[in-house]
C-alpha angles and dihedrals in degrees: 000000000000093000080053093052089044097049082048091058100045103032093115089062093049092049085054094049094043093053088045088060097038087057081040101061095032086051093054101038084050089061091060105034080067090045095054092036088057095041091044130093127212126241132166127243149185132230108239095170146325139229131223120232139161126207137189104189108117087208094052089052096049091046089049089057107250131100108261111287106179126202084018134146118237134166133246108201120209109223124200111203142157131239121217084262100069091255121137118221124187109192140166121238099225091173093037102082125165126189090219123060116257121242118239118241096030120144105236124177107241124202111207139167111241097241103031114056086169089078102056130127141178117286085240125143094211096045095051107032103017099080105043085050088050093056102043097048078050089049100048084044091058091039096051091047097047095056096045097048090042091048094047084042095060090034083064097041085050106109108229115247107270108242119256117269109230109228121248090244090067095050091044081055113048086034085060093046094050083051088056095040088047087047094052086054088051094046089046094053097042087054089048096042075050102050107068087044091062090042089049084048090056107042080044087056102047090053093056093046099063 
């Protein structure tokens, strides 16, 4: 329970490393793919058979050029074909897997080394560049994923800035301001409540007076 909950919490990061793996080794198995393809001759064969196999490795799958199908059937074919030098070679295409079975007798372009027959493969785009495509465009998916979701992750976690105490001195301030503010009304109202008495006084005088 506790390796589930921790999986849970850092799942972003493991999508990230797994996408970083996954553009490590295509990259790397591109780079040679393109070494062997440039150091390689072609030759043509012939199927002479296939074998069933089923395999359940998820790299296997992706190298052979197909999305992971697990617990599935695929072919192996086994290809006759001839060196400059007159000599006949059968070999089995381990790399080389189909999910439908090969026809014997059919004509197959086939890439070898001259003087290792034992690492030849079929002259086929999927089989050679498919799967390296495949698992880079996986691995810059997961990558891409994994940073966003870890940077919106810590964005959340980050504690927000406490707001800035205003000092006592300000408060006393502005508090002593709003009491004079709040005296000057006063004063005003008490000389304009005063003014009409003294008029009243006067006019109350002079009448006397005459």
């Amino acid at each position: 329970m506790r390796l589930t909950s921790l999986l849970y919490r850092y799942r972003n990061i493991l999508i990230l490393f797994l996408g970083l793996y996954l553009l490590v080794t295509a990259g790397f198995d591109s780079y040679r793919t393109g070494k062997y393809v440039y150091q390689a001759i072609t030759t043509e064969g012939t199927v002479t058979d296939y074998r069933k196999v089923q395999t359940e490795s998820f790299m296997e799958i992706l190298r052979a050029g197909y999305l992971p199908l697990l617990h599935a059937e695929f072919y192996q074919p086994v290809v006759l074909f001839r060196l400059e030098g007159g000599a006949l070679h059968a070999r089995l295409m381990q790399e080389d897997l189909s999910p439908e079975p090969y026809v014997r007798g059919d004509k197959v372009s086939v890439l070898t080394m001259p003087n290792d027959p034992s690492r030849a493969r079929l002259y086929d785009g999927q089989h050679l560049w498919f799967g390296n495509v495949l698992r880079l465009g996986l691995g810059a998916i997961c990558v891409f994923y994994g940073y966003c979701a870890t940077r919106r992750v810590r964005r959340s976690t980050v504690p927000a800035a406490p707001a800035p105490r205003r000092s006592t001195r300000t408060r006393r301030r502005k508090k002593s301001a709003g009491d004079v503010l709040q005296d000057a009304a006063e004063l005003l109202s008490e000389v304009s409540n005063a003014a009409p008495s003294k008029q009243k006084r006067r006019r109350s005088s002079s009448r006397s007076k005459k």
